[in-house]
ZAMI-280519 format. One record per residue (C-alpha): x, y, z; residue in three letters. Coordinates in steps of 0.02 Angstrom, whole numbers, padded with zeros to 5 digits, always signed. Layout:
N
XYZAla;...
//
This chain:
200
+01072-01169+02023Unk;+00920-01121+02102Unk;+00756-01153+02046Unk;+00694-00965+02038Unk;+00853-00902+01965Unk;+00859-01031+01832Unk;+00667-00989+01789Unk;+00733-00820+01786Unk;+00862-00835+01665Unk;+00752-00942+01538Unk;+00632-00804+01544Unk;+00760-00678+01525Unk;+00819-00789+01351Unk;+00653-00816+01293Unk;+00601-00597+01293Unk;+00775-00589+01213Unk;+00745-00703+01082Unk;+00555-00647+01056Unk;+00624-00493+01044Unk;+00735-00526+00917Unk;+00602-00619+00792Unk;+00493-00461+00841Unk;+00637-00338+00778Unk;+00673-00448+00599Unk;+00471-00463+00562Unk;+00421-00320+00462Unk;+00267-00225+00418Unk;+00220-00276+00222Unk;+00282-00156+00094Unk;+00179-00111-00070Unk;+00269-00088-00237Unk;+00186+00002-00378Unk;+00249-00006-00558Unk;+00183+00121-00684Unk;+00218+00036-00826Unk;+00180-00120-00787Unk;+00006-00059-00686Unk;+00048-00195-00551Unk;+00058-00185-00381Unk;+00123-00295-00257Unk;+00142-00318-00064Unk;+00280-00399-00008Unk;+00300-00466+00173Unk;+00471-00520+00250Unk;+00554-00504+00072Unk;+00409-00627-00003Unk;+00297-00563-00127Unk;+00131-00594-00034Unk;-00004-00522-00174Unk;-00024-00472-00336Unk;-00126-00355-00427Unk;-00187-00259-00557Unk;-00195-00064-00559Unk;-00239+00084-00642Unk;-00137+00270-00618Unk;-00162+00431-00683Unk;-00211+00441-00872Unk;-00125+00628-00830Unk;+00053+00546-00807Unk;+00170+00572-00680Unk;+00201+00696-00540Unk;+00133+00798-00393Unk;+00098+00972-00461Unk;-00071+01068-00395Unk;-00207+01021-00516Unk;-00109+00896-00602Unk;-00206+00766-00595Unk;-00024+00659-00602Unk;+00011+00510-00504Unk;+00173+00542-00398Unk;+00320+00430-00395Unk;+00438+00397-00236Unk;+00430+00342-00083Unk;+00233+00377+00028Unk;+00144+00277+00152Unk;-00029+00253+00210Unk;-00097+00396+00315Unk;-00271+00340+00331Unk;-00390+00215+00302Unk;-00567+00232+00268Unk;-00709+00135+00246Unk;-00700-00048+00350Unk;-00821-00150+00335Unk;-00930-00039+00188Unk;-01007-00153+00059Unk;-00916-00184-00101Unk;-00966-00053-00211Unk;-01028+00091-00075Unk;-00985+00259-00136Unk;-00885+00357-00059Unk;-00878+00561-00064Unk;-00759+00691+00028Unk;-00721+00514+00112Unk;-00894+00488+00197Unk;-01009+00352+00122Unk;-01148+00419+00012Unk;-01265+00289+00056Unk;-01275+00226-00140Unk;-01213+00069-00201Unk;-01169+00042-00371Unk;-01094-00100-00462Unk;-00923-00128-00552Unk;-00915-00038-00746Unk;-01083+00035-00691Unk;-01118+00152-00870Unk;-01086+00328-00843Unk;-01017+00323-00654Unk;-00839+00347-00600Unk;-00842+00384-00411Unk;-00733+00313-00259Unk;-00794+00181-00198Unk;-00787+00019-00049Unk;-00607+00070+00022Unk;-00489+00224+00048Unk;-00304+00192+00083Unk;-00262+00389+00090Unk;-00049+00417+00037Unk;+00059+00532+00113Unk;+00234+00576+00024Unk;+00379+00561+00125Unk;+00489+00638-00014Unk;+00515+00819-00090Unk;+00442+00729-00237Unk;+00292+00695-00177Unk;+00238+00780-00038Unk;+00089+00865-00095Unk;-00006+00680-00092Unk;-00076+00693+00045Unk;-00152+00858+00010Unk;-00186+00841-00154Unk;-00292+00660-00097Unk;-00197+00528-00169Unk;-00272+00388-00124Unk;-00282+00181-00152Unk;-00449+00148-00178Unk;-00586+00062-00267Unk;-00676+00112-00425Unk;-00814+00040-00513Unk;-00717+00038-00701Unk;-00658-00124-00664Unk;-00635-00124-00861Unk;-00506-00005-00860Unk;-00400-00095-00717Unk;-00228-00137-00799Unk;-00183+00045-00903Unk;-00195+00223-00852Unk;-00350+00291-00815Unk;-00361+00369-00643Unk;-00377+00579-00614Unk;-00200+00545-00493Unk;-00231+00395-00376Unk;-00204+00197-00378Unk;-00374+00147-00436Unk;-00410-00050-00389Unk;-00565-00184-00398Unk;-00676-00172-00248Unk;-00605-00359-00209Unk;-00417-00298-00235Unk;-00455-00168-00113Unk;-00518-00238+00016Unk;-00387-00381+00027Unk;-00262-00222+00041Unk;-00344-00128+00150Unk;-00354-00264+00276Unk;-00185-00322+00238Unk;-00073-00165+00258Unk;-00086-00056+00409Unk;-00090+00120+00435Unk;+00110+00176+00411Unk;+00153+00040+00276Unk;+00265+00093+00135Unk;+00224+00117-00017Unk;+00312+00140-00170Unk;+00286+00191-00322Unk;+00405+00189-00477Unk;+00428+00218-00645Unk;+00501+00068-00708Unk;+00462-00114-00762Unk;+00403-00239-00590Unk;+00545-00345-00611Unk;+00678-00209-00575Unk;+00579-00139-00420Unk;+00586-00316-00349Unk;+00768-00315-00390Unk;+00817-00153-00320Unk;+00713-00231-00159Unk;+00785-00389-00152Unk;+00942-00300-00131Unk;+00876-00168-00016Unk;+00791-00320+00105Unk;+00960-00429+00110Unk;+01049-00263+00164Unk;+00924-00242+00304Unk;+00910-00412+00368Unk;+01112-00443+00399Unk;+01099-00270+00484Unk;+00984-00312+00611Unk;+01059-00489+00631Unk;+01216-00382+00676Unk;+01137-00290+00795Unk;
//
């Protein structure tokens, strides 16, 4: 065989074979449990972070004026805010200028990130009007139980390490049940996935 053809044809393997680990890598995946106020990102079907959250102290849905945090299936329309300091306030997603600190008395603004959601079910698909967001908030002390007027509320340094860990278009889910089933129910769903695209 010739020289040039035989280059050829390794080259030929190797894109095939790139493109294979290309098509079984995945973007990370967030999972959000309401009653467990945890979220997690999973990457390649391996929990990759963990943390604490707060949704709405209004419940669950995606009426007008609700206040509710929706359930189902959304994913990240927007991000705002890269490279703001920890703690920068945020309004109509613009900085303010102002700084405050975490459980700062009397102050409940947005603030160092904005991961805005967009539904991608009947469900839910108000979100993205509505401004559902990820984001920071300086009531750090409320982390870990409902207290949010409809969005995921995190710590400034939870938010961050999500905001530069997801991109924009990552799934998110959000569900009604305890962690430990969601990461079932995924476990399952990820298997399914993976022998597909081996098959293909």
């Amino acid at each position: 065989m010739k020289p040039r053809r035989c280059f050829s044809i390794l080259t030929t393997l190797a894109i095939l074979c790139l493109s294979r680990v290309v098509a079984m890598a995945t973007t990370p995946e967030i999972i959000i449990s309401v009653p467990d106020q945890q979220m997690v990102i999973m990457e390649n079907g391996v929990l990759a972070a963990h943390y604490p959250i707060s949704t709405s102290k209004f419940g669950l849905g995606d009426q007008p004026s609700s206040y509710a945090t929706p359930l189902g299936l959304l994913e990240v329309a927007a991000k705002v805010g890269d490279g703001a300091p920890m703690g920068a306030v945020f309004k109509g997603q613009h900085m303010t200028g102002e700084i405050i600190p975490p459980n700062a008395p009397g102050r409940d603004p947005i603030v160092t990130r904005i991961l805005h959601l967009r539904g991608m079910e009947a469900g839910n698909a108000r979100a993205y009007d509505r401004g559902i967001y990820i984001h920071g908030t300086p009531e750090e002390a409320r982390i870990g139980r409902p207290a949010s007027y409809g969005c995921i509320r995190m710590r400034s340094k939870d938010v961050v390490r999500v905001f530069d860990a997801v991109p924009v278009g990552t799934k998110i889910t959000i569900v009604n049940s305890p962690l430990r089933h969601a990461l079932a129910e995924y476990a399952v769903q990820h298997v399914s996935q993976s022998r597909h695209v081996a098959a293909n």
